[in-house]
Residue frames relative to the residue before (quaternion, step in Angstrom):
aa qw qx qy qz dx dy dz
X 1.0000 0.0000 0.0000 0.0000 0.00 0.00 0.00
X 0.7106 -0.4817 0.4361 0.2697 3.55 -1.10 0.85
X 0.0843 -0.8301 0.5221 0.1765 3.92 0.11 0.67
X 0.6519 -0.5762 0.3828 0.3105 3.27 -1.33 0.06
X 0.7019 0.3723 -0.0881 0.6008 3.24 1.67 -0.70
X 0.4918 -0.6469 0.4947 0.3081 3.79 -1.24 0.88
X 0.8082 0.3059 -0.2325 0.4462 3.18 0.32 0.09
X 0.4167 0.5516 -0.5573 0.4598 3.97 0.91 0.16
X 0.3547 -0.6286 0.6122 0.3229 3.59 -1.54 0.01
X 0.7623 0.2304 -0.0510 0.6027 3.17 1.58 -1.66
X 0.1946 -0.6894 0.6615 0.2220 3.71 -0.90 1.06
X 0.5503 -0.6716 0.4660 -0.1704 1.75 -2.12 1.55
X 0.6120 0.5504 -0.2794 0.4944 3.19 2.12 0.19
X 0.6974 -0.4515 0.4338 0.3487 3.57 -1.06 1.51
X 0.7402 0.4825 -0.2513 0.3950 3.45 -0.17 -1.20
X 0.6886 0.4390 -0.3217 0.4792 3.38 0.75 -1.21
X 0.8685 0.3236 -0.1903 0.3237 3.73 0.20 -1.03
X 0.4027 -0.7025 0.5288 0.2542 3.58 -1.29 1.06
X 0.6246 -0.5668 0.4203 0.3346 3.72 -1.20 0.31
X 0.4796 -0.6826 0.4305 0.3445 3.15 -0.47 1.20
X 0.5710 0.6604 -0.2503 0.4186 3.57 1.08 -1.07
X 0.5776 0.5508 -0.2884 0.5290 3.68 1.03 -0.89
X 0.7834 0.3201 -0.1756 0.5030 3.27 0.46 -1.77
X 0.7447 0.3344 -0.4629 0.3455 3.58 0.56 0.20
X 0.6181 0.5468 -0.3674 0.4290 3.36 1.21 0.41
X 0.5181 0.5930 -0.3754 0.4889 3.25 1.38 -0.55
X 0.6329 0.4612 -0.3297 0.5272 4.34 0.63 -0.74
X 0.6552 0.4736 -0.4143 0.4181 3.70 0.88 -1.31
X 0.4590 0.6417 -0.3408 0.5113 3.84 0.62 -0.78
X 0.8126 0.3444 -0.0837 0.4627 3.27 -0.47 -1.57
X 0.3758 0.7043 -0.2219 0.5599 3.66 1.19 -0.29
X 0.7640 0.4487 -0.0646 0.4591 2.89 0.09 -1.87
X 0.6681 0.4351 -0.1456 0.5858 3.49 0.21 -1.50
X 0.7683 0.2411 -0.3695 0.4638 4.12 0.23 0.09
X 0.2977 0.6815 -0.4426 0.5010 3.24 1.75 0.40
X 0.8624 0.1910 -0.1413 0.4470 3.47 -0.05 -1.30
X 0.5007 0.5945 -0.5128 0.3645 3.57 0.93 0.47
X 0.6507 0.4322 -0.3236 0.5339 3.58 1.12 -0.77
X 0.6872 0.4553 -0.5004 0.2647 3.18 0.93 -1.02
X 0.5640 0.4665 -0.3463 0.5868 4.60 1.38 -0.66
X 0.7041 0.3487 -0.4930 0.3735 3.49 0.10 0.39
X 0.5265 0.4274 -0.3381 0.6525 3.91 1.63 0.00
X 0.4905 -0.6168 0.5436 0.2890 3.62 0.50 0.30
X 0.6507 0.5406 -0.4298 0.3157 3.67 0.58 0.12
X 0.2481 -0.8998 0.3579 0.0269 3.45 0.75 2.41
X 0.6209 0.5310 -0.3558 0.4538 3.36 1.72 -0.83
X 0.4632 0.7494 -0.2500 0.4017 3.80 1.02 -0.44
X 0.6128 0.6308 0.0273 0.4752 2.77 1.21 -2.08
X 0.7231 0.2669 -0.0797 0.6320 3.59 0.09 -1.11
X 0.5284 0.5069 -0.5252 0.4336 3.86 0.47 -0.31
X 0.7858 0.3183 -0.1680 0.5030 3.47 0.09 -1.86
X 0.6604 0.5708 -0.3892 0.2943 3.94 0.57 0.25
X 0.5969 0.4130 -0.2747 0.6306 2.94 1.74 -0.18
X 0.4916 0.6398 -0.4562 0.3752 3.60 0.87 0.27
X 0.8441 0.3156 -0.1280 0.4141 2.53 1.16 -1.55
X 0.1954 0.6052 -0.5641 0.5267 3.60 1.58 1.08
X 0.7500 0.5167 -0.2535 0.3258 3.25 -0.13 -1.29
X 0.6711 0.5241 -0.1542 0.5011 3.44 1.04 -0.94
X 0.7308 0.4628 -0.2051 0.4579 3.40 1.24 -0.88
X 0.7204 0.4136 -0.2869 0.4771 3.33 1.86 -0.59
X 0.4330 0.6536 -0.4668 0.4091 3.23 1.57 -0.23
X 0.6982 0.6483 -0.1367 0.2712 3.13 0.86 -1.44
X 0.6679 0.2827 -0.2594 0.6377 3.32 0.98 -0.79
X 0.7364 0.4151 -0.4656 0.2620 3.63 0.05 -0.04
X 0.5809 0.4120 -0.3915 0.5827 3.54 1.47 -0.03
X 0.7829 0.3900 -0.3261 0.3585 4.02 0.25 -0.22
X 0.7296 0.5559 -0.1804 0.3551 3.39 1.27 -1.44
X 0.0582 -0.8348 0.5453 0.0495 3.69 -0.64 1.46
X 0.1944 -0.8093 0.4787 0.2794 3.84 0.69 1.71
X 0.7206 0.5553 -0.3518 0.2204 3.64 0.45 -0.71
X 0.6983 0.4573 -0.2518 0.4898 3.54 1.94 -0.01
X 0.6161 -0.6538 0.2950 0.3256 2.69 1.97 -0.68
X 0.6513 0.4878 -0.0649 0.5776 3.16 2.01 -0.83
X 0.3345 -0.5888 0.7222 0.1412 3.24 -1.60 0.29
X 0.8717 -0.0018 -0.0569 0.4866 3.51 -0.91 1.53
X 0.8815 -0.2554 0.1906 0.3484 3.47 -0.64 -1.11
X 0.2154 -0.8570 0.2375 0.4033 2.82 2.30 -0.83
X 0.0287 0.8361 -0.5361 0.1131 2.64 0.74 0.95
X 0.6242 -0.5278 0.2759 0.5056 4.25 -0.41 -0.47
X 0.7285 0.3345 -0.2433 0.5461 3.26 1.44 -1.30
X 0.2905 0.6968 -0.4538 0.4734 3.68 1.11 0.62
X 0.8044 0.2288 -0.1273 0.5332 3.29 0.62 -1.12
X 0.6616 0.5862 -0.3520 0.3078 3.74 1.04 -0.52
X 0.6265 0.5716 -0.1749 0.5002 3.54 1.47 -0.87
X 0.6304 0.2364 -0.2965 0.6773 3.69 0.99 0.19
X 0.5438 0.2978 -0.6422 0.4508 3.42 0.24 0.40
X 0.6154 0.5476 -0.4253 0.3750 3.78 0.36 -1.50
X 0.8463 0.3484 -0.3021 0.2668 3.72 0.16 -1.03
X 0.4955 -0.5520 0.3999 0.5384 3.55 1.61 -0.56
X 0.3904 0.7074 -0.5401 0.2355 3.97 1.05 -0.12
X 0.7555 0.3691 -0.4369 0.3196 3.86 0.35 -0.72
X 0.5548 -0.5943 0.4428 0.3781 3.41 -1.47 0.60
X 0.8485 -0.3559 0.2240 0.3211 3.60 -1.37 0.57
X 0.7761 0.3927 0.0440 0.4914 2.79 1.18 -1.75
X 0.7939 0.1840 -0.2058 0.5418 3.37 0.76 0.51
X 0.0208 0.7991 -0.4218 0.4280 3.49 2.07 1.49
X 0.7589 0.1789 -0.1848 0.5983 3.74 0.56 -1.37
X 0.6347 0.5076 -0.4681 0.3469 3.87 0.15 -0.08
X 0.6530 0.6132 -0.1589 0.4152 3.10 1.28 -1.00
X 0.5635 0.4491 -0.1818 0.6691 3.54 1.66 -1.05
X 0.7898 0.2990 -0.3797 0.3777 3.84 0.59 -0.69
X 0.6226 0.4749 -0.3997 0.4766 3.46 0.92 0.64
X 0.5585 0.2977 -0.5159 0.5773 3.69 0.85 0.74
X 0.5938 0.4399 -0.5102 0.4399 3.91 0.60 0.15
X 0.7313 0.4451 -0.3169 0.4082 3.46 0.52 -0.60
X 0.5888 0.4915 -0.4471 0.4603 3.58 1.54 -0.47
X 0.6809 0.5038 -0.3880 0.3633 3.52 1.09 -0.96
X 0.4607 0.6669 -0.4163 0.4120 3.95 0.98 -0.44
X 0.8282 0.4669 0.0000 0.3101 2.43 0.03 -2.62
X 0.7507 0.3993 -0.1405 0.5072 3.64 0.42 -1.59
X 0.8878 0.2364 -0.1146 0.3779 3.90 0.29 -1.23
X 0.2412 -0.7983 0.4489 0.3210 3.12 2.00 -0.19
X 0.7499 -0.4391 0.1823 0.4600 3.61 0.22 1.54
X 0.6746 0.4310 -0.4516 0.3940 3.73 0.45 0.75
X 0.6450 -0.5814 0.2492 0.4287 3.69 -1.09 0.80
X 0.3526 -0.7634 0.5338 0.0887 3.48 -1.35 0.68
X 0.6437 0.5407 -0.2571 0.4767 3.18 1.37 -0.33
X 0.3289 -0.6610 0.5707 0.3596 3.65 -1.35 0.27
X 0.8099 -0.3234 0.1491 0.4660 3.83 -0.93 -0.35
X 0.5854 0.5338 -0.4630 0.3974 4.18 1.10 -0.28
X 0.6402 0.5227 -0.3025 0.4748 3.48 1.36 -1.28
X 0.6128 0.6899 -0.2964 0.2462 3.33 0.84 -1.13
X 0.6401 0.6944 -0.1605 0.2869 3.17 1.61 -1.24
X 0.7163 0.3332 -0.0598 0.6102 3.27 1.51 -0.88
X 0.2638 0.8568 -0.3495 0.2723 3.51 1.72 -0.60
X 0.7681 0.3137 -0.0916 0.5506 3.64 0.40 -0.86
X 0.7323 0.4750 -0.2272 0.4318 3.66 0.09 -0.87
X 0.5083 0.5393 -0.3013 0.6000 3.46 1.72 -0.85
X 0.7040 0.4243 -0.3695 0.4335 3.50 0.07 -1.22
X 0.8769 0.2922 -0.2315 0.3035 3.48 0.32 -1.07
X 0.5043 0.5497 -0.4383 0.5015 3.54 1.26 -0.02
X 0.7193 0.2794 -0.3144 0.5529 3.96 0.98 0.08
X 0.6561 -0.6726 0.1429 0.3111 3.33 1.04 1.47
X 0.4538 0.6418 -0.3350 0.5196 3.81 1.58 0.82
X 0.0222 -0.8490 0.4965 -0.1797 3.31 0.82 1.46
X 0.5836 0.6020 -0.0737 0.5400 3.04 1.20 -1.61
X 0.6350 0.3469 -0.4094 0.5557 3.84 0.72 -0.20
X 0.8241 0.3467 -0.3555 0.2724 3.45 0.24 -0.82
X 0.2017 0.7693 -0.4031 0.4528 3.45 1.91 0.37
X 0.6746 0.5916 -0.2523 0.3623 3.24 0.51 -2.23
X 0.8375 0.4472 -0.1213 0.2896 2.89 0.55 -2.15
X 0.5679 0.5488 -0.2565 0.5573 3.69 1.65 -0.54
X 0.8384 0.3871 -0.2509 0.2904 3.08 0.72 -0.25
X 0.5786 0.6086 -0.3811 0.3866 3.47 1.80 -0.07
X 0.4250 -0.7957 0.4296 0.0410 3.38 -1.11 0.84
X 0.6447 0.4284 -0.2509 0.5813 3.17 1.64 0.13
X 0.6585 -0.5938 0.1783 0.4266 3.63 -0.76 1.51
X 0.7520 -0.1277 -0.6449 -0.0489 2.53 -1.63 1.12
X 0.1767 0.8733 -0.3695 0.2640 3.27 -0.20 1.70
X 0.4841 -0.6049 0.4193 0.4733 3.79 -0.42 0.40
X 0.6067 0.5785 -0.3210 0.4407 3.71 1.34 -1.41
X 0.5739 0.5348 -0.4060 0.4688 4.05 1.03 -0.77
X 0.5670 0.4754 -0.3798 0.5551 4.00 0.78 -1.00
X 0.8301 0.2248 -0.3376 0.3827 3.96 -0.39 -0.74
X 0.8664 0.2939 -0.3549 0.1925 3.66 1.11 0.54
X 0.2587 0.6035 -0.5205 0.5459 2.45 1.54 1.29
X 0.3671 -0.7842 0.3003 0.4002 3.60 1.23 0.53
X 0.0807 -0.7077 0.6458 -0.2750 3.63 0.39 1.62
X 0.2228 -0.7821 0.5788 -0.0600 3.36 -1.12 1.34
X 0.6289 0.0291 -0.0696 0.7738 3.61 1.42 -0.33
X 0.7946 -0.4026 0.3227 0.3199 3.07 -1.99 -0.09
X 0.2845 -0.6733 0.6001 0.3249 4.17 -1.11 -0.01
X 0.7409 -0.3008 0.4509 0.3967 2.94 -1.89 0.34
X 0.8401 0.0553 0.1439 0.5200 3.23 0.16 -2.03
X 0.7150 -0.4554 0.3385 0.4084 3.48 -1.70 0.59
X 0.7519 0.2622 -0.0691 0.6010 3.70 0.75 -1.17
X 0.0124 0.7027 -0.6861 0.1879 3.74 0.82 1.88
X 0.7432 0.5500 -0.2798 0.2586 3.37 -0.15 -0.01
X 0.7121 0.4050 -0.1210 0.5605 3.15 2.02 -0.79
X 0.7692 0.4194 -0.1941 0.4413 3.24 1.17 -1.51
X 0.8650 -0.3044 0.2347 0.3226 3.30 -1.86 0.39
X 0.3645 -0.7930 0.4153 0.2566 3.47 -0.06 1.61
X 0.1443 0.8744 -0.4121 0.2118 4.04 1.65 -0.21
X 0.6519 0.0369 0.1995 0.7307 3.47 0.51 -2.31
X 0.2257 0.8642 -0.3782 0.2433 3.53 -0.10 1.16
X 0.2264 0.8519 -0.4534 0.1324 3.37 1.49 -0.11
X 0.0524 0.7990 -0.5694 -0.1859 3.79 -1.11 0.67
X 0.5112 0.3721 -0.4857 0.6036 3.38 0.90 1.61
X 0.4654 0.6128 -0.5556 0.3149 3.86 -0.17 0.78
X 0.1607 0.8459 -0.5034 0.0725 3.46 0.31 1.50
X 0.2748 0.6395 -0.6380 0.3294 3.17 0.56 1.54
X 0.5914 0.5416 -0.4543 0.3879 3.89 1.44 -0.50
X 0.4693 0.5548 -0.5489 0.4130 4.29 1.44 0.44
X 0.2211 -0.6797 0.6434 0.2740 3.85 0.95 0.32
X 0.8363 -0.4015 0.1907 0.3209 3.44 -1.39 -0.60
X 0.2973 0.7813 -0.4808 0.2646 3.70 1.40 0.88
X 0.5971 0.4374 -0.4253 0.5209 3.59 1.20 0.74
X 0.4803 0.4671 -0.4647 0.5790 3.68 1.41 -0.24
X 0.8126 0.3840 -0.3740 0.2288 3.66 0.30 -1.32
X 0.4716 0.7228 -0.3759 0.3374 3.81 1.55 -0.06
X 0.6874 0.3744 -0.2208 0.5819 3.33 1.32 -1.26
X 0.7480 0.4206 -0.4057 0.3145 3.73 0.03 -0.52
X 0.6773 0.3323 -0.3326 0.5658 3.55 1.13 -1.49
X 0.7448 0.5397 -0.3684 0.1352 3.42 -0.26 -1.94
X 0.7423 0.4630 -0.0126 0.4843 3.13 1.37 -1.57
X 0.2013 -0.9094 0.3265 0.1607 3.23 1.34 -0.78
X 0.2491 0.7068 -0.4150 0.5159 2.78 1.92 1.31
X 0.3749 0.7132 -0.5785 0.1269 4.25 -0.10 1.29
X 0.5486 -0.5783 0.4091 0.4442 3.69 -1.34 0.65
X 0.1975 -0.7630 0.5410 0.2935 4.00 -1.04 -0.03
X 0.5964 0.2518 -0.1159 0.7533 3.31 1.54 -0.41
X 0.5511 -0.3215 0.5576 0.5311 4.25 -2.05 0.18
X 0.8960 0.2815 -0.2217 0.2623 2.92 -1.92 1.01
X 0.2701 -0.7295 0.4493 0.4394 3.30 1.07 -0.53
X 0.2343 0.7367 -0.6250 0.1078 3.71 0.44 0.44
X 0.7784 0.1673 -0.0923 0.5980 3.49 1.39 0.12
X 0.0918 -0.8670 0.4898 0.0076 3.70 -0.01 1.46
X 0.2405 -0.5605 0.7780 0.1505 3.71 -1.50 0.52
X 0.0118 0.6399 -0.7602 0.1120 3.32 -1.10 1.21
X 0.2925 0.7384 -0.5427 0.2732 3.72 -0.91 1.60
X 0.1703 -0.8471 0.4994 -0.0629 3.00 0.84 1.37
X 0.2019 -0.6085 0.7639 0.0733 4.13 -1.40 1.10
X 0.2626 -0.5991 0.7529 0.0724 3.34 -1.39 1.50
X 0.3046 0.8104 -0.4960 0.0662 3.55 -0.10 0.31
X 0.7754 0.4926 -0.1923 0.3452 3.41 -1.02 0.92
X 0.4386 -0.4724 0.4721 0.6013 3.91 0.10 -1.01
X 0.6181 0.4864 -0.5585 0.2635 3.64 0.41 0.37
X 0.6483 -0.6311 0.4221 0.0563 3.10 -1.91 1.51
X 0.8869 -0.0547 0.1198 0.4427 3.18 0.46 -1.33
X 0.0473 0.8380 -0.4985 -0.2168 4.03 -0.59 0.26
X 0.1063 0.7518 -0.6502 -0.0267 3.73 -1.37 -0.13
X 0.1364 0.6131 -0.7638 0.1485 2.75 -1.66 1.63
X 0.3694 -0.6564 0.6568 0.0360 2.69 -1.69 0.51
X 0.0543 -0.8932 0.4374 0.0892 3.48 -0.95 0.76
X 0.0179 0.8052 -0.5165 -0.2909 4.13 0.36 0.05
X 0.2588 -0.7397 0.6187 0.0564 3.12 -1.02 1.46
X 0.7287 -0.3554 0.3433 0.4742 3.86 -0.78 -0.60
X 0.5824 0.7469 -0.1053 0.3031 2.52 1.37 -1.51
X 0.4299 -0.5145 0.4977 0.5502 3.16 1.55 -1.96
X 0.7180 -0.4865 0.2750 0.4148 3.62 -1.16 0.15
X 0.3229 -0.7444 0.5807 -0.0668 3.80 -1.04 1.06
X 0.2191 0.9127 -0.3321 0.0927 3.58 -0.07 1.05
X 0.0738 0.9453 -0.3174 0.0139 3.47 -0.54 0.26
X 0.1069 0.8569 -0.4988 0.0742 3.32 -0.19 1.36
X 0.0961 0.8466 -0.5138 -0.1007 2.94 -1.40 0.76
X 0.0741 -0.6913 0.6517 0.3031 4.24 -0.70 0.06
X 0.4582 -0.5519 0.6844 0.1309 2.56 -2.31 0.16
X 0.2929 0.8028 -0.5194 0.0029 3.52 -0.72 0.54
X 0.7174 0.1363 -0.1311 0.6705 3.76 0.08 1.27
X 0.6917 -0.1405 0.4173 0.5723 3.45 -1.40 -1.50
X 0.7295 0.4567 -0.3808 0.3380 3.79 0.70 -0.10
X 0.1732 -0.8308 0.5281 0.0292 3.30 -1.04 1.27
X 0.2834 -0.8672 0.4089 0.0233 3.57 0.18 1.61
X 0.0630 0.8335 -0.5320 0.1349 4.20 0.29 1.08
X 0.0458 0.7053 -0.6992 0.1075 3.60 -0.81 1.46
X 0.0055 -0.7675 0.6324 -0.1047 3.67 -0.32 1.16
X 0.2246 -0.7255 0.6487 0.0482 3.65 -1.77 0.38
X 0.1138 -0.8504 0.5007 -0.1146 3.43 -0.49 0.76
X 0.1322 -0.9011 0.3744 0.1743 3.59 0.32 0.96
X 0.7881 -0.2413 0.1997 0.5299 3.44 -1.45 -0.23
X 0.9315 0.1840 -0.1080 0.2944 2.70 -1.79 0.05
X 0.5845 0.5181 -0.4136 0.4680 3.70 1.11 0.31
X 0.0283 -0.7860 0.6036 0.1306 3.24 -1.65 -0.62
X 0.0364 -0.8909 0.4476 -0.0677 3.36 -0.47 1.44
X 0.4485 -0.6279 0.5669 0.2884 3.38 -1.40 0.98
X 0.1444 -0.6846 0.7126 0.0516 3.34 -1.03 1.46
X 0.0810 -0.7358 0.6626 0.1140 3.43 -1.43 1.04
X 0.5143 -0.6560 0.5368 0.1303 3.80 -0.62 1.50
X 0.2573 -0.6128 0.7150 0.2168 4.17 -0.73 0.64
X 0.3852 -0.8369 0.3689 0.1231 3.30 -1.00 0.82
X 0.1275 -0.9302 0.3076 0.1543 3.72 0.49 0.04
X 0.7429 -0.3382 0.1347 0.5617 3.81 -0.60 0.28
X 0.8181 0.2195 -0.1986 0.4931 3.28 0.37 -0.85
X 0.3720 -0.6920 0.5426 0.2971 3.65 0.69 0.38
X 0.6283 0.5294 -0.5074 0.2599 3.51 0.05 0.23
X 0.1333 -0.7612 0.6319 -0.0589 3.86 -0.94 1.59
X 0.0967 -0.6797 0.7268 0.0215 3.24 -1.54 0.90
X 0.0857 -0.6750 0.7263 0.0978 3.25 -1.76 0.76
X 0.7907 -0.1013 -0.0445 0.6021 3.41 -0.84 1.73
X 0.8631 -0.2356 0.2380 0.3780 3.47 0.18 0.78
X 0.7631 0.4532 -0.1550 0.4340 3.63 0.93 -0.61
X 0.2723 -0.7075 0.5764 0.3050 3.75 -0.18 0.96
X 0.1047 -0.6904 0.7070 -0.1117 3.14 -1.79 1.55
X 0.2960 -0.8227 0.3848 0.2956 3.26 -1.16 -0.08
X 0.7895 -0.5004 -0.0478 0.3521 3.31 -0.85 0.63
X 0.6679 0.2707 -0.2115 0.6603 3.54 1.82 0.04
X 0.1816 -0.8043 0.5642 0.0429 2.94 -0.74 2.15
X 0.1502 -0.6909 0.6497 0.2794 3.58 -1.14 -0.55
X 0.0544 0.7769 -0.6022 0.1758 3.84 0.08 1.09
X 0.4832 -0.5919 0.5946 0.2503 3.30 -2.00 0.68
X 0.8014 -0.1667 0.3447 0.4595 2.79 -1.96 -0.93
X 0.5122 0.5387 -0.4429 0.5013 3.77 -1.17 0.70
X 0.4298 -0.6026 0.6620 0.1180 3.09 -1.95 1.33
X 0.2389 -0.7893 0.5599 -0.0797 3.20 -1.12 1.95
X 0.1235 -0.8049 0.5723 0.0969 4.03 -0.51 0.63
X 0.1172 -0.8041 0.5829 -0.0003 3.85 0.00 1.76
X 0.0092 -0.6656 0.7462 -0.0124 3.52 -1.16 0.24
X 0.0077 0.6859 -0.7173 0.1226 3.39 -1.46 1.53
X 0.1268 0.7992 -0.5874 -0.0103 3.30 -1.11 0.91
């Protein structure tokens, strides 16, 4: 986590840090629950239902020693307090948006749009924000350039990733300036949201393409090489016009979802469509304004 001081490695402020106990129950859960997926995909149902009720147990243990419904938080609230039960499925139904609107309000409010988390929170950090329709925060947060920030590492003229947020200040001890697990998952969140390049099935034999314009940004392109062959996606922005040239290889098939624009009206190659396509293999030229 981001300390409070240039030179600490580990901050020393309550506020800043998440129970170890949380974070080691929150994976054990989640753990659990990838337990009984392998265990129903080996057919082994008694196995299954063994480690599913564990991982009940674990989830009710869990909220009743961390979860505070009347604030809204888990533990201290810290961000990755609140980011790891969303990521794993731990919060209850009913307290999903209270629970999400208190890491938005810590990120605003507390870090003033920059990341709060060290590398466990970090992991899910983005994909959380935007799978509960806050693309546009994690934009914010990629894009600020003053500490605590990925943009603060490349201008202090960083060439790969640090250990820590303040590599540059703190105690060269735990200091690594190659240790790009601390990009948590802002290289998943480029290809899946920005680009809108994500598997729906292993392998991409089935693709979700749903790209988030979000922010002042203009233009994206990636490229992916699935099994499949090469996966691709570019788009700019210019006005009310959203400009989408995408590629889609053999033997797949992918659900394209279209940003909408004032006038909702989209064309592929020329042909007014609507805003969720299903389309083979083949290179496709969308246009939303």
């Amino acid at each position: 986590v981001p300390p409070e001081e240039a030179s600490l490695i580990h901050s020393k402020d309550p506020a800043r840090q998440t129970d170890k106990t949380l974070l080691a129950t929150s994976y054990f859960y989640y753990d659990l629950c990838l337990m009984e997926k392998y265990a129903a995909q080996l057919g082994k149902t008694d196995d299954a239902a063994r480690w599913k009720k564990l991982a009940e147990s674990f989830k009710a243990a869990f909220n009743e020693k961390f979860l505070d419904r009347e604030k809204g938080q888990y533990s201290n609230g810290t961000q990755t307090s609140c980011v790891l039960p969303l990521a794993f499925g731990l919060v209850p139904d009913d307290m999903k948006e209270k629970v999400f609107s208190k890491l938005v309000a810590n990120i605003e409010n507390v870090t003033r749009g920059h990341i709060g988390t060290g590398l466990i929170g970090g992991q899910y950090l983005n994909r959380v924000l935007s799978a509960n329709g806050r693309a546009d925060l994690c934009y914010t947060i990629a894009a600020q350039k003053d500490y605590p920030s990925w943009g603060y590492m490349a201008e202090q003229g960083a060439t790969t990733i640090w250990e820590l947020w303040n590599g540059n200040t703190a105690d060269p001890t735990m200091n690594s300036g190659n240790h790009v697990m601390l990009v948590g998952d802002l290289v998943v969140w480029f290809y899946e949201y920005a680009a809108g390049i994500a598997p729906a099935s292993p392998g991409f034999k089935t693709i979700k393409m749903q790209p988030h314009p979000v922010g002042d940004l203009k233009f994206v392109k990636a490229t992916h090489n699935s099994p499949y062959g090469k996966i691709s996606s570019e788009w700019h922005r210019d006005g009310n016009k959203f400009d989408w040239q995408i590629e889609i290889p053999a033997n797949t098939t992918a659900t394209v979802i279209v940003p909408t624009g004032k006038t909702g009206r989209i064309t592929c190659d020329g042909k007014t469509v609507s805003a969720t396509l299903e389309l083979g293999s083949g290179k496709y030229h969308l246009i939303s304004e």
